[in-house]
C-alpha positions as CSV (number, residue, x, y, z in Angstrom):
1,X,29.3,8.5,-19.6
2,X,28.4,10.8,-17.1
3,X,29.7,14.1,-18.0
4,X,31.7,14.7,-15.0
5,X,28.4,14.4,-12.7
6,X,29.3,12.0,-9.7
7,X,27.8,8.7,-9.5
8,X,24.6,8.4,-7.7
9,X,23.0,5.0,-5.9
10,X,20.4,6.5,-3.4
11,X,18.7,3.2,-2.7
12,X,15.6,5.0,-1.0
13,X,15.3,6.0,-4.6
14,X,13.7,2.6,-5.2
15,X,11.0,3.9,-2.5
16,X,9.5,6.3,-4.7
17,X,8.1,3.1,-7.1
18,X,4.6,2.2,-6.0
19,X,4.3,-1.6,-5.2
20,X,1.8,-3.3,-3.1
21,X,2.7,-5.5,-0.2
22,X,1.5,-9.0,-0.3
23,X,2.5,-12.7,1.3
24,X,3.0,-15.6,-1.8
25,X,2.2,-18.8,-0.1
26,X,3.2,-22.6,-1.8
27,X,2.7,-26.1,-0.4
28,X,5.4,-29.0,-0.9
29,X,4.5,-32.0,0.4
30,X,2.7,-31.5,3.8
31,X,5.1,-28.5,4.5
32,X,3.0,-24.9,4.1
33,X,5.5,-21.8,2.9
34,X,4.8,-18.4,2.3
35,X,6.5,-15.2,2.6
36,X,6.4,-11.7,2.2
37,X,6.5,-10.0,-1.1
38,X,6.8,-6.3,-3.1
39,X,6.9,-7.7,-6.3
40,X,3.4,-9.3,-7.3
41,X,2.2,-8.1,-10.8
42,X,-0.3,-8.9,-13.4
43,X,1.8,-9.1,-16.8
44,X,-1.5,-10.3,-19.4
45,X,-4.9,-10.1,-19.0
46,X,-6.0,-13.2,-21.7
47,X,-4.8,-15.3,-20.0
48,X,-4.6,-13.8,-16.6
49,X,-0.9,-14.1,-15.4
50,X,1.1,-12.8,-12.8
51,X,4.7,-12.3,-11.9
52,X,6.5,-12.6,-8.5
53,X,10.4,-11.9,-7.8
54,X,11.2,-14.6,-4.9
55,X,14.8,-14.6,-3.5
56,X,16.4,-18.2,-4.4
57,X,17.5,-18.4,-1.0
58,X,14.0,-18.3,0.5
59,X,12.3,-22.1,1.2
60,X,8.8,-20.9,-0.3
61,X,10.6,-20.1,-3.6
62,X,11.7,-24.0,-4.0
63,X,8.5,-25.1,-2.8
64,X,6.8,-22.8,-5.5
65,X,9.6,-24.4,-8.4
66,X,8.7,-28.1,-6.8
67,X,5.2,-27.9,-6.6
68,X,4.4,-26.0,-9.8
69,X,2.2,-23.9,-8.1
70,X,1.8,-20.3,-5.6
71,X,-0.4,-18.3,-4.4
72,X,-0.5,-14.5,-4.0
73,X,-2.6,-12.8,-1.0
74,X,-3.0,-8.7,-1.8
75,X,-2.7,-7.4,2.1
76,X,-4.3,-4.6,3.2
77,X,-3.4,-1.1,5.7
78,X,-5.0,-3.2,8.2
79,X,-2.1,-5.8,8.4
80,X,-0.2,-5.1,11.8
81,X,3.6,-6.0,12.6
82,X,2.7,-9.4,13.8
83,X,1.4,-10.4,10.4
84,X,4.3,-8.7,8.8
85,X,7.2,-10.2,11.0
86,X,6.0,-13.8,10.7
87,X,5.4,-13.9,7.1
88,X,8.8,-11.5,6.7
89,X,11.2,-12.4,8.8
90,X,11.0,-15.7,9.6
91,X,11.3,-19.5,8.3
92,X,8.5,-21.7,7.2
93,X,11.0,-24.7,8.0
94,X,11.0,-23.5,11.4
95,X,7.7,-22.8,12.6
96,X,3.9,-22.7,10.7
97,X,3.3,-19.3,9.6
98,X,-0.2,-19.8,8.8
99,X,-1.2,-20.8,12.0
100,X,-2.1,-17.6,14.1
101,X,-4.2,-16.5,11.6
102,X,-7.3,-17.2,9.8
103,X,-6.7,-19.3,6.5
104,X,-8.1,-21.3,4.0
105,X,-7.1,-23.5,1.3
106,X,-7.5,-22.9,-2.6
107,X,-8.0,-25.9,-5.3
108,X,-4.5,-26.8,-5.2
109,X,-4.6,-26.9,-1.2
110,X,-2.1,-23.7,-1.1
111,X,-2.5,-22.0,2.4
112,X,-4.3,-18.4,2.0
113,X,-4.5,-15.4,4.6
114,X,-8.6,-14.4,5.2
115,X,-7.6,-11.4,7.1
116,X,-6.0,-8.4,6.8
117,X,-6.2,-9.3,2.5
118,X,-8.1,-7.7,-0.1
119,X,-7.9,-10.6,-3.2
120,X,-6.2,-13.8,-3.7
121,X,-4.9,-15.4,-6.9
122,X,-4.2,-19.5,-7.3
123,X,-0.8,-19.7,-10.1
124,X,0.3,-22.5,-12.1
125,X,4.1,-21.7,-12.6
126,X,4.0,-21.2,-16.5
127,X,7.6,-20.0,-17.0
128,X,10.8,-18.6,-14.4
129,X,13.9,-16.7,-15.0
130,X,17.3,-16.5,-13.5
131,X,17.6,-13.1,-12.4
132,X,20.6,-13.9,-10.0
133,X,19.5,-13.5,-6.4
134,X,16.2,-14.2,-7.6
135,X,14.1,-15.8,-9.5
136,X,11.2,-14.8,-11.7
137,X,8.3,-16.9,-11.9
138,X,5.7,-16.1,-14.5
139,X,1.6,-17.8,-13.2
140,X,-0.9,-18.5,-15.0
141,X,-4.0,-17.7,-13.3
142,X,-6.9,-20.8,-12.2
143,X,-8.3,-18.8,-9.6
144,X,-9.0,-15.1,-8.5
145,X,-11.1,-14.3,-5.6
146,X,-11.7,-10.9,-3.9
147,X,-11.8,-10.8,-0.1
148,X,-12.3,-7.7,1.0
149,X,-12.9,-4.0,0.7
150,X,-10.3,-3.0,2.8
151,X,-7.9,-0.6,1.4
152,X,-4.6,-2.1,0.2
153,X,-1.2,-1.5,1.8
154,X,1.9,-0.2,0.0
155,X,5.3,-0.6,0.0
156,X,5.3,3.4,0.4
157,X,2.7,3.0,3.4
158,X,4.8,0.4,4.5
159,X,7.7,2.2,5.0
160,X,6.3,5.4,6.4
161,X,4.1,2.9,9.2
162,X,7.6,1.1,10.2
163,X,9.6,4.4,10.3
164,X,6.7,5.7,12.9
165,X,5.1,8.0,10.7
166,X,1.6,6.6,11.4
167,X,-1.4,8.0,9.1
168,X,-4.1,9.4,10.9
169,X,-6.3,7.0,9.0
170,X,-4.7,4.4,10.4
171,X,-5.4,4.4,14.4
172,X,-4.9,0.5,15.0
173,X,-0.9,1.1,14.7
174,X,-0.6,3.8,17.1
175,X,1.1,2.7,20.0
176,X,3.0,-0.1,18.0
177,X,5.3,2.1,16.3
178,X,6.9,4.7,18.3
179,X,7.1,3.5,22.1
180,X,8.0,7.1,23.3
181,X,6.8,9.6,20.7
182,X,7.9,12.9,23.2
183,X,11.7,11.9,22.4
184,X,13.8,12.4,19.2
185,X,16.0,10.4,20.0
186,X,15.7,7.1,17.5
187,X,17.2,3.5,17.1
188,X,17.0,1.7,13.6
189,X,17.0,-2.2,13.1
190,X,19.9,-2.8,11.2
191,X,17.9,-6.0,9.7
192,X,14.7,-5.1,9.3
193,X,14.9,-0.5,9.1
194,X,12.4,-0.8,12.4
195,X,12.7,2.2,14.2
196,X,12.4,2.9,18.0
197,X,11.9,6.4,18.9
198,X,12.9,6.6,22.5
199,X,16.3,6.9,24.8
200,X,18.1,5.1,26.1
201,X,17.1,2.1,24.1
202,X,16.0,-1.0,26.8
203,X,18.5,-3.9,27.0
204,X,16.3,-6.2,26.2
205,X,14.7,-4.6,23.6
206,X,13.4,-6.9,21.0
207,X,12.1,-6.0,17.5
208,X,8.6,-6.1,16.9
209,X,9.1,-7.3,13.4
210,X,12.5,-9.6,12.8
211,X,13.2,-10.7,16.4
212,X,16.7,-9.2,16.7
213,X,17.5,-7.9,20.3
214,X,18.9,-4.5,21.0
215,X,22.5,-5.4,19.7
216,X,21.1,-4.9,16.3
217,X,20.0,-1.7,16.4
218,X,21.9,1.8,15.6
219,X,21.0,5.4,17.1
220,X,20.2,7.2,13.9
């Protein structure tokens, strides 16, 4: 019950949570998947296992369940909107993901980002469950590797670097964020929550991130 209080869903709520950002990558076949992720976790420490929420709809969570195996890439503050959209926002049926950036393979032959990413982990798929629009898939551990000192990104940093509010720490996404940072005036993707500060917004605008053109996009 709730005591005459109205009922509350604030999903920005879900915001608040600290996650990291990271890209889970599977191979089936000769086919390379991966995708972005907020849901990468260690569960035990002997053995080492992870967990990863993957939507069922998404082609690198059937390549995962075929192969039996993932991998999960930690990215860092460092990774830019071009890293994000490809791995985000687009289809591994549809075009390579892996291959405007620098990669390598673990033991299983799994596609791995080298840039932009902090640590890597190979996963056997020891266990999954139905969670309705996704699937849970518990790994155990083979390999662990860290790959750089860079400082990892966020879902919180992620969020504040797509709405424009840059860090001053940050200087390499300055200019990539808010195209016209003397106006108010701002235009959110209606896919993707990109926001472009600026008015009016260009016909042809196209967002950074998902691809959608300017008919996607609200004033806000």
């Amino acid at each position: 019950p709730n005591h005459g209080r109205g009922f509350c869903m604030d999903i920005q709520a879900f915001f608040k949570l600290s996650y990291g950002l990271y890209v889970v990558s599977a191979r089936s076949g000769e086919k390379k998947y991966g995708c972005i992720v907020n849901t990468l976790q260690q569960v035990t420490a002997e053995p080492p296992m992870l967990s990863v929420a993957v939507n069922k709809n998404s082609v690198t969570a059937k390549a995962i369940l075929d192969s039996g195996r993932f991998c999960g890439t930690v990215l860092t503050e460092t990774a830019d909107l071009h890293l994000i959209g490809t791995f985000g926002f687009k289809n591994s049926e549809a075009v390579d993901k892996f291959a405007a950036f620098s990669t390598k393979e673990d033991e299983n032959n799994i596609p791995y980002l080298t840039e932009h990413a902090a640590a890597r982990y190979s996963c056997e798929v020891a266990g999954t469950l139905d969670l309705g629009t996704h699937i849970l898939i518990i790994g155990k551990v083979t390999e662990a590797e860290i790959l750089s000192d860079e400082p990892v990104m966020t879902y919180d940093y992620y969020h504040r670097v797509v709405k424009g509010g840059t860090p001053p720490t940050a200087p390499s996404y300055k200019g990539n964020i808010s195209h016209k940072p003397a106006q108010k005036a701002q235009w959110r993707c209606k896919i993707c929550g990109y926001i472009y500060e600026g008015d009016p917004l260009p016909a042809d605008f196209v967002c950074p991130i998902c691809g959608q053109g300017a008919d996607k996009f609200e004033k806000v």
